[in-house]
N, C-alpha and C positions, 0 to 999 in steps of 0.2 A: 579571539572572538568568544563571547559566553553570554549566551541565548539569555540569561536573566537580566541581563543588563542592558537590552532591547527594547524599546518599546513599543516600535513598529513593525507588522507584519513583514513588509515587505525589506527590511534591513537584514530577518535572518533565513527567508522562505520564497524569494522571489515566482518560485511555478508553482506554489500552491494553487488550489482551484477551488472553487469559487475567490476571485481576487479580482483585484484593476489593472492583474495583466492583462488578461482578454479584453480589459473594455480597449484599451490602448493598441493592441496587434490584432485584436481579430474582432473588432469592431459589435462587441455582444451587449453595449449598456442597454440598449434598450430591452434586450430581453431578461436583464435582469431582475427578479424581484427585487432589489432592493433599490430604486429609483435614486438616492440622494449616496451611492458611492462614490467616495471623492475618486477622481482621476487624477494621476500621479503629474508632474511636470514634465517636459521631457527630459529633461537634466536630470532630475531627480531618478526616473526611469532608467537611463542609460549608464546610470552610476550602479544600482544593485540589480537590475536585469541580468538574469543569468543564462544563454542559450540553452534549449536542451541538446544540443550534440557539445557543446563545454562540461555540462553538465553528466552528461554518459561519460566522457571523456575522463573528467574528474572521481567515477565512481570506478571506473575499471583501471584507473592507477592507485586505487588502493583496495584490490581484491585480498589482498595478504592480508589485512586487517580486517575487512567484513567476511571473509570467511565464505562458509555457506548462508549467508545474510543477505547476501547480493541477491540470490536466487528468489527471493518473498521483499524486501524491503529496497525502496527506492527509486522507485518507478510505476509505483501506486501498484503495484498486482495484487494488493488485497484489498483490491475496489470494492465496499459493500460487504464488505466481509462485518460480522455483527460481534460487538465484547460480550462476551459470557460474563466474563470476569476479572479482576483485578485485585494483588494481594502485593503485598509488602514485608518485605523480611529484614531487617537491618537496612541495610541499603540497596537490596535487590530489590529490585519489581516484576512482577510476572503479570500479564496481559496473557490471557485464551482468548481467541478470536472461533470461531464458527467460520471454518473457509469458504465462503461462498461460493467462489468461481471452481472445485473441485467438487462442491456441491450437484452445483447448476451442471458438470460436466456427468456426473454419475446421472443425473435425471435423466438427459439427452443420449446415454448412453442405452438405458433401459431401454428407451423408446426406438434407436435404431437398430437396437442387437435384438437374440432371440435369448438371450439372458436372463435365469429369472436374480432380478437383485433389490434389496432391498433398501429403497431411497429413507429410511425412516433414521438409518445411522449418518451420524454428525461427523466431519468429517473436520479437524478441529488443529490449530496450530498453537504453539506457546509461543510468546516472542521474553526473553526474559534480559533484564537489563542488570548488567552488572556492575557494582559500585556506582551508585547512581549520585551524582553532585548536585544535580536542580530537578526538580519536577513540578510542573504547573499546568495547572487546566486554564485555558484562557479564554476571551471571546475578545472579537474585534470590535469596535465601532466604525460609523460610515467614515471615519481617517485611516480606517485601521490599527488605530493603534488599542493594543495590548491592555486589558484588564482581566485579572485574576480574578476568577469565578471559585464556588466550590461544587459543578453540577457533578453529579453520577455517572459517570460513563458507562457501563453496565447497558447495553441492550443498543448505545449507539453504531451507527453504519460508520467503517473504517471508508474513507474519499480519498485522499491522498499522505504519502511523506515526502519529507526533504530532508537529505542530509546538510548540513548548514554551514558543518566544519568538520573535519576530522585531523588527527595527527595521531602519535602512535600511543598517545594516555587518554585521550578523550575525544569520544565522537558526542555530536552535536545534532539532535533531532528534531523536525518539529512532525506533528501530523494532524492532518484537519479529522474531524470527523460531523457527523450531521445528525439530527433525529427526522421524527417524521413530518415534522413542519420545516424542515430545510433550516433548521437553525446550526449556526457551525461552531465547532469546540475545537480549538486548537491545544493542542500540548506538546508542550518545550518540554524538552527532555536531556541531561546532557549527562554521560555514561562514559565509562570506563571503557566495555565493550557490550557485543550484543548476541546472543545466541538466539538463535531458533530451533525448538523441537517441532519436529513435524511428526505432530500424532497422523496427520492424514495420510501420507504415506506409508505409516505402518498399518494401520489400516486397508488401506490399498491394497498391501501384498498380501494380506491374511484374505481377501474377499475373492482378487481376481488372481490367479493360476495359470489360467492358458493363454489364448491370442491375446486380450489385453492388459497383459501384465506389466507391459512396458510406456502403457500409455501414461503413467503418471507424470515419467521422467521426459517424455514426450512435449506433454503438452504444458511442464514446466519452461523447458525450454522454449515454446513460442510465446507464454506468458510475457517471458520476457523480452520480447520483441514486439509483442502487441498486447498490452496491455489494458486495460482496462474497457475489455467488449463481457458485456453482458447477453447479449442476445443470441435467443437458442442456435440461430444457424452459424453463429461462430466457431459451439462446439461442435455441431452436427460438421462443418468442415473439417474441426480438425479431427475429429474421427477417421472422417475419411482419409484425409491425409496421412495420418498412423496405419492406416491400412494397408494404403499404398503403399508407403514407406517398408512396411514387413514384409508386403509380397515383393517387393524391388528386391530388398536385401536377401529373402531366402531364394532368390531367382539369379543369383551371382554367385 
């Protein structure tokens, strides 16, 4: 399989979001802005429809290849997360993201601890892609199908990825992204492999020292299991939950 030789959304990305799977299983055409989304067949559907527990299934039988990749990428947990930047070396690519949801969790931090911290630092991840074979900025039309754009990514909201394919020389990417009028940019991406530097948890360590020092690795973990919540009381939960968790464990 090789994403540039695709022309259909849904032949290499079937959960992406915003798509015509929702109008199909969870019944959201009408709520969608864009009124004239074509809706798939159902044949059509049931051919590249991928479940998501297939789809979990398929990403935890190749941890040995994504590495520590797994933990940020494939399961959308850098929902909203914003591109700083993007830069090109030979055949590398490097993407900085602005981590939002590590963001959004130091804010909520502040507010329920007695901590003085300062929300003003960026809290930032690199995804950097090696030996890169395609890359393309695309957008869809109401068929979905696939046109090459040349927009900017630079300041766009990270929405979702999908891994598309993998084996053990080439992984297979796609990822939506959006700006502030809800317009969506998809990039195919097809890579060697993928690293992630996590400037935010070095960060992390250098800030916080005491009781919440381990909440980084914490609330990665439930990241990824529940992904993509925005809203304050989900950190505020899982605060507390790390709380508890530390008093359980130092009480054993």
């Amino acid at each position: 399989m090789k994403v540039e030789k695709y022309d259909k959304l849904y032949k290499i990305a079937s959960m992406l979001s915003p798509s015509i799977y929702e109008t199909v299983f969870h019944y959201q055409y009408q709520g969608r802005l864009d009124k004239d989304t074509f809706v798939l067949p159902q044949k059509v559907f049931e051919k590249y429809y991928i479940s998501e527990h297939g789809y979990k299934v398929f990403l935890d039988s190749n941890k040995a290849k994504l590495k520590n990749t797994r933990n940020y990428i494939g399961l959308g947990q850098l929902y909203k997360s914003v591109i700083t930047s993007i830069t090109f070396n030979d055949d590398q690519c490097n993407i900085l993201l602005e981590y939002t949801a590590i963001n959004n969790l130091v804010k909520n931090l502040k507010e329920v601890s007695n901590l003085e911290i300062d929300t003003k630092k960026k809290y930032t991840l690199g995804i950097i892609f090696n030996k890169v074979k395609h890359f393309s900025i695309n957008k869809a039309n109401k068929n979905e199908v696939l046109i090459k754009t040349k927009k900017k990514l630079e300041g766009l909201l990270y929405l979702k990825d999908q891994i598309a394919y993998m084996d053990k020389d080439c992984i297979e990417i796609v990822i939506s992204l959006n700006n502030e009028d809800n317009e969506i940019t998809y990039l195919l991406i097809s890579t060697e492999s993928i690293e992630v530097r996590d400037y935010a948890k070095e960060l992390w360590k250098k800030t916080f020292k005491g009781e919440f020092s381990m909440l980084y690795d914490y609330f990665i973990n439930i990241n990824n299991s529940y992904p993509m919540e925005t809203e304050d009381y989900f950190y505020k939960n899982t605060i507390e939950s790390y709380k508890k968790f530390v008093k359980d464990f130092l009480d054993i």
